[in-house]
N, C-alpha and C positions, 0 to 999 in steps of 0.2 A: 481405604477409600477407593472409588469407580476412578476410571480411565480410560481413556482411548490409546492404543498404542500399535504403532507398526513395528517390523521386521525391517529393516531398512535393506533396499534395494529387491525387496521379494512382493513380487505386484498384488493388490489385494490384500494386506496381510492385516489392515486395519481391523481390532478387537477390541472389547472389553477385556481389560486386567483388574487387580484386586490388590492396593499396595499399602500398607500403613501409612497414617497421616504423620508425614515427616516432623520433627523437632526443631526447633530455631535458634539459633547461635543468640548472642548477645546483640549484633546491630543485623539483623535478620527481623522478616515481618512475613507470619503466617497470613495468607490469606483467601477466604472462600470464595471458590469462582461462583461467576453468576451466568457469565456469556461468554461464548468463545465463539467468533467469527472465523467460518473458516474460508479460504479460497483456493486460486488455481494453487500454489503450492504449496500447499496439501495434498488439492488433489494426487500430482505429480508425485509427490515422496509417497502416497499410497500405490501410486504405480510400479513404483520401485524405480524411480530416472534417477533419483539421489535422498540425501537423508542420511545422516550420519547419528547412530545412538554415543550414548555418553560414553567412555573410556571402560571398556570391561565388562560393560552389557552387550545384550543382544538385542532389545529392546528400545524403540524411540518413542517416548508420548508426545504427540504431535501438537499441534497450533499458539497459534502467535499473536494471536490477536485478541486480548485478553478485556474483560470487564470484570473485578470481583471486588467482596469490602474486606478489610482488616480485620481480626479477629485476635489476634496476640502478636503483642509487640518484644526486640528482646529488650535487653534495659537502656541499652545507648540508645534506642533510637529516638529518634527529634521530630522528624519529618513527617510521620502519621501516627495514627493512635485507632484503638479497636472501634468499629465506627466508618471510620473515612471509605470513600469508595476511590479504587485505585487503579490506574490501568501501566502494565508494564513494558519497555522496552525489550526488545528483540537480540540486540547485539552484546556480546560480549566482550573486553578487548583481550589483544595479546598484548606482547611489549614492544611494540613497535614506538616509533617518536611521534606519530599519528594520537595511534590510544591514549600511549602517554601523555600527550594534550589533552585527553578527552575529548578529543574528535573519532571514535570508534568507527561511524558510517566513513572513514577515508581510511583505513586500515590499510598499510603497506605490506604489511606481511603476509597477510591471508592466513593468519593460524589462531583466528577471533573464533570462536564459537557461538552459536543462534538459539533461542531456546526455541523447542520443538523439529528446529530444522538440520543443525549442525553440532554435535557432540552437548547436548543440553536437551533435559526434558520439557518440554513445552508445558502451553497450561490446559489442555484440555482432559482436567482433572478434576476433581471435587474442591481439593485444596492444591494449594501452591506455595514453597517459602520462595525469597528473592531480600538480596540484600536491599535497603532503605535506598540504595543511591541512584537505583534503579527501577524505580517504582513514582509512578505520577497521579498524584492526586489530584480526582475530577472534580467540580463541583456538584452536586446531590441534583442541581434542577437541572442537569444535563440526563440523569436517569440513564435509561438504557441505550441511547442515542452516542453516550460514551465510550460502546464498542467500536465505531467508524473512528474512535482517535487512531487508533494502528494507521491505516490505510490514508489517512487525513493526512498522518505525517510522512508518508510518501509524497502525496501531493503538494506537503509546503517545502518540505525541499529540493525538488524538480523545479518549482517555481522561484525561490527561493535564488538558488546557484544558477538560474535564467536571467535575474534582475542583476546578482554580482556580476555575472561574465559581461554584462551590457552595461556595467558602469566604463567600460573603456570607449566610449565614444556618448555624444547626447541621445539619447532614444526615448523617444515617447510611443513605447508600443499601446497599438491601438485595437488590434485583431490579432486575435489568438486560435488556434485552431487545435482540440483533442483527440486523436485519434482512439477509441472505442469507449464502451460507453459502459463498461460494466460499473460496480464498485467506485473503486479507485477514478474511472473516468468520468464518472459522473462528480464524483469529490472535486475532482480537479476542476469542472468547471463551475463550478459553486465558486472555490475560491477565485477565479477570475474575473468572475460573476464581483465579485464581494470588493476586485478590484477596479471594476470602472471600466472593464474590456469589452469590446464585442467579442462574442465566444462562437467557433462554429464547432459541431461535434459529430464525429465520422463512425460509420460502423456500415455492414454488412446487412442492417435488420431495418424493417418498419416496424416496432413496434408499439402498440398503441399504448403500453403503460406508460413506457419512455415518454412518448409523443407529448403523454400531460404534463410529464417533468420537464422537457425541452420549453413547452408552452409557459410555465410559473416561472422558468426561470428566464426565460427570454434568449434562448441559444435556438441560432438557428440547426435544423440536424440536413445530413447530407448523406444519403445510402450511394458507397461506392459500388454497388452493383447496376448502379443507373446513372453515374458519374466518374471519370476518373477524377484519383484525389487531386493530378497539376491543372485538372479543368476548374475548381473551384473557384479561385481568385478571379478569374476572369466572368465566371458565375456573378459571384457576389461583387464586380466591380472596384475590387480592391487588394493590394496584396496582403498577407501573413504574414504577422512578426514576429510571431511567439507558435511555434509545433511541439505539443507535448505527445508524445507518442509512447501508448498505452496497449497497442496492441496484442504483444504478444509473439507479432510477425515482422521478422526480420525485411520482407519485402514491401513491407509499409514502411518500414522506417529508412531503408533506403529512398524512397518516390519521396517522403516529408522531408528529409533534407534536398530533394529537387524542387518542392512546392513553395518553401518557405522563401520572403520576399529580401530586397536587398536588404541587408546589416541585419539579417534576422536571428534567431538562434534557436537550435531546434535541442531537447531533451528526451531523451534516450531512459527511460526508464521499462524496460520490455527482457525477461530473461527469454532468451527462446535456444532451445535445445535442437537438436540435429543437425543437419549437414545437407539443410538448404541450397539449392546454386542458382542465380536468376542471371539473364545477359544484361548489361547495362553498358552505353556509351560512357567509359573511362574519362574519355576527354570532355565530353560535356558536364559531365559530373564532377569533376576537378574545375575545367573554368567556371561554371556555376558556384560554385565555392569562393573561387578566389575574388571572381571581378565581383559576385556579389557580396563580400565582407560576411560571408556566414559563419557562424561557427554550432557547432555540433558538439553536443558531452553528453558522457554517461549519471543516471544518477541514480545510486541505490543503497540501501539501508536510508535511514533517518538520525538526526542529532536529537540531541535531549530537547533542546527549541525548538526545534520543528513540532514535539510534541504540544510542548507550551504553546506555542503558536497555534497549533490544531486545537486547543481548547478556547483558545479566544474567538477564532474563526469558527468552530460550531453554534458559539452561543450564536455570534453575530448572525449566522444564518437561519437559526433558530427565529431569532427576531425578526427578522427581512424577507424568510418565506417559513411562515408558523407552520411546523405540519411537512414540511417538505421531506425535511432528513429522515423520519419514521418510515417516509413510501419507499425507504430507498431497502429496507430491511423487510425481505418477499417472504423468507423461507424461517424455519423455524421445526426444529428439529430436538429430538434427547440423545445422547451420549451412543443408547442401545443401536440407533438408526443413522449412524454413521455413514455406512455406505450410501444408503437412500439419499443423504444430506449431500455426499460428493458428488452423484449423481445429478441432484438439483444444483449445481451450480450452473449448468448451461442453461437453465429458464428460466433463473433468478438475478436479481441483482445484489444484494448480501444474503447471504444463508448464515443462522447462525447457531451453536449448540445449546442449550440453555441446562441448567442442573435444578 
């Protein structure tokens, strides 16, 4: 079977390889990819910034973002059948008392493995196995639009651990504000969208595709190049209760924990690599904090419900803006044009690999 796979840590090294279609244990489930979304990390492990192959290779087949159907099942399994379309989880656990829960996305240990990204072959391959426990069945009228569940379920857990940490006080958040706009940011205001918030949505760009998406969806957008982002609230006559911060850059997500309003809570969902340094007032940034009741947390990888959840929330968006999820998929790319595809990730808002 075809593949995509990098050299990990060696920039550029993204190739076609040529591997046998692997065999499936007993509660194991073969299955043909159809779509593979790729994004910034990707791009990144193509750069060589990180990327871990499996125990003994040299070789990492990259991406994570999976859409394909079943094709052979082994004899235990229960869950799907040749047929079903399927989209897989990311994380793998160790044996920490996290994992052990079945809570992988809170891993204490750090020694979980990723497919595509950390000591695990990703799916951007022909075929893929993955044991049944880890594999989510879409429904068929979600179609192709089932590739954004990966990235969806980043976004219901950012929101998700936003709503728990604010059950310790009464909060009827009312404004929300997402800091960029790609993918994943536009996801995320859809579901806020989907929950009754006013949404504002922050980026660097005018750009006129977005524009009609801001427009359908009813978010207003704000280019920090013509605003700072603690000038906003007082823009829009109201403070922020909810900052999902999507950037990318660490010096947004410092200013979002300044911007966000009393009893706010701001989510940190942004890997950003180097050794950044910006000046910031210490002590306003700390009393800002306290007198205003804010709290700040990190949130990465996804649970199995967040997945679940990201299927219920597409259909619904699906029904509330018909058409909308499809504009969000720009690029469209095969396996041989990989690099092409990484490249378009700065002009697009999903790129994806198709077989």
């Amino acid at each position: 079977m075809k593949a995509v796979a990098v050299i990990p840590k060696k920039k550029n090294s993204a190739h076609i390889v040529h591997t046998d279609i692997p065999g499936i244990s007993d509660n194991e489930v073969l299955v043909k990819v159809k779509l593979v979304g790729i994004d910034g990390t990707d791009k990144e492990i193509n750069e060589g910034l990180y990327g871990k192959a499996p125990e003994g290779e040299n070789l990492l087949i990259i991406g994570h973002e999976s859409l394909g159907e079943v094709v052979k099942t082994g004899k235990d399994v229960k869950a799907v059948k040749p047929g079903d379309m399927v989209v897989a989880t990311v994380r793998r656990p160790d044996d920490c008392v996290n994992c052990r829960a079945g809570e992988y996305d809170m891993c204490l240990k750090g020694e979980y493995t990723e497919r595509g990204i950390k000591g695990r072959h990703g799916y951007l391959s022909e075929y893929y196995v993955e044991d049944e426990r880890f594999l989510v069945k879409v429904p068929k009228e979600l179609d192709e639009l089932a590739v954004l569940l990966e990235p969806m379920s980043i976004a219901e857990k950012a929101i998700r651990m936003a709503y728990i940490t604010q059950k310790r006080m009464k909060w009827e958040a009312k404004t929300a504000m997402v800091t960029g706009t790609g993918s994943l940011g536009l996801l995320t205001a859809i579901l806020l969208r989907l929950r009754g918030l006013d949404v504002i949505s922050v980026d660097r760009s005018d750009n006129e595709y977005k524009n009609t998406i801001f427009s359908e969806l009813g978010v207003t957008h704000f280019n920090t190049k013509k605003i700072n982002l603690h000038d906003i609230p007082r823009a829009i006559g109201r403070q922020i209760d909810l900052i999902i911060e999507e950037t990318g850059n660490s010096s947004v997500a410092l200013h979002a924990i300044m911007t966000v309003g009393t009893n706010g809570v701001v989510v940190l969902t942004s890997i950003t690599g180097g050794e950044k340094h910006i000046e910031i007032c210490s002590d306003c940034f700390n009393q800002g904090l306290v007198l205003g009741n804010k709290v700040v947390l990190g949130s990465v990888n996804a649970h199995r419900k967040d997945f679940e959840q990201g299927i219920n929330d597409l259909l619904a968006a699906e029904q509330q803006w018909h058409g909308l999820l499809a504009k969000l998929i720009t690029g469209r790319y095969y396996p041989e044009k990989i690099h092409e595809a990484l490249l378009a990730l700065k002009d697009n808002i999903k790129v994806v690999i198709e077989f």
